[in-house]
C-alpha positions as CSV (number, residue, x, y, z in Angstrom):
1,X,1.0,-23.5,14.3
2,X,2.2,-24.1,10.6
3,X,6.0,-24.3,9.4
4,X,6.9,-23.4,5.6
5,X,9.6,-23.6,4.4
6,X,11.1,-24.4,1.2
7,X,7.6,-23.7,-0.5
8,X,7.9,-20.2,1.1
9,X,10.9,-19.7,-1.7
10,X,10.1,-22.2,-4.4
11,X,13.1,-24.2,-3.3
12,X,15.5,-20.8,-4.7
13,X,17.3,-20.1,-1.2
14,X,16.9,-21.8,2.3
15,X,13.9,-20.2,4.2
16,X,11.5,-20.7,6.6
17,X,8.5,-19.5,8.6
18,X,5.7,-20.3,11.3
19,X,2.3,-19.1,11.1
20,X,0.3,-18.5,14.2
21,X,-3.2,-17.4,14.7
22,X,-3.3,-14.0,16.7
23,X,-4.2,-15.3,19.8
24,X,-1.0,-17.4,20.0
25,X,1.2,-14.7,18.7
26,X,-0.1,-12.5,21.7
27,X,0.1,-15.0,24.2
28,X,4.0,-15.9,23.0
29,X,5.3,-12.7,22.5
30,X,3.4,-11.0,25.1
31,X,6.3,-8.6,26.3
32,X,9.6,-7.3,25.7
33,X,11.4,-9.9,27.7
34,X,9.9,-12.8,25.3
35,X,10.2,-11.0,22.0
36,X,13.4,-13.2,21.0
37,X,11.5,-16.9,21.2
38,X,13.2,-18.2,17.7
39,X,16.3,-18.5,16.4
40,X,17.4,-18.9,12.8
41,X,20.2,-20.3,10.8
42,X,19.3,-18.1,7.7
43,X,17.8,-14.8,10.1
44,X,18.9,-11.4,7.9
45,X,19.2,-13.6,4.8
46,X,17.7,-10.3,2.1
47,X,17.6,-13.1,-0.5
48,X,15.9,-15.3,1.4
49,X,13.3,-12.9,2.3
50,X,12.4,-11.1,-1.0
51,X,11.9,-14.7,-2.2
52,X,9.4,-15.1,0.5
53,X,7.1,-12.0,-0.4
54,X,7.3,-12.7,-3.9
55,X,5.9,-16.3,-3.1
56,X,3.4,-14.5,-1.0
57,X,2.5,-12.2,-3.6
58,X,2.1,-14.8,-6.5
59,X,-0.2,-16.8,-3.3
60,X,-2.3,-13.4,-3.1
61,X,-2.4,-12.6,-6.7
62,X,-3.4,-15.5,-8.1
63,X,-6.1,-16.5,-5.2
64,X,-4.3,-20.1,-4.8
65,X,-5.4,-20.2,-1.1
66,X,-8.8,-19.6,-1.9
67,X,-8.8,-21.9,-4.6
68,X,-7.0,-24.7,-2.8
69,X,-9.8,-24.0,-0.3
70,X,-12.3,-24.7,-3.2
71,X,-10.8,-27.8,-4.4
72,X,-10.6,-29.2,-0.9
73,X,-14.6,-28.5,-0.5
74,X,-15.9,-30.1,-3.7
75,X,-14.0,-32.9,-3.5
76,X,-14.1,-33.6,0.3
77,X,-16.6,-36.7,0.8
């Protein structure tokens, strides 16, 4: 599991995510009756959120996971 947060809107509005793998998505939310696991402060926030996709956008556009990824390896000893 990963938490973003301010990164996820460039600091603009208050915001925040968790990333899970697929596996623990499924094993989490497996049925109706755990669907609601998390609670947010900020939850319907439309600001907040089309800050978030454009982040995630600009991340995709500009390949900055893949090159993070990159830097990591040739400079990893």
């Amino acid at each position: 599991m990963i938490t973003v947060a301010k990164a996820l809107s460039g600091g603009f509005v208050p915001t925040g995510a968790v990333l899970v793998s697929r596996a623990a998505f499924d094993r989490v939310f497996d049925g109706m009756e755990r669907g609601v696991r998390h609670g947010s402060t900020f939850g319907g926030n439309d600001l907040a959120a089309a800050a978030g996709i454009a982040t995630l956008r600009v991340l995709a556009r500009d390949g900055l996971v893949e090159r993070a990824a990159r830097s990591a390896t040739c400079c990893s000893s």
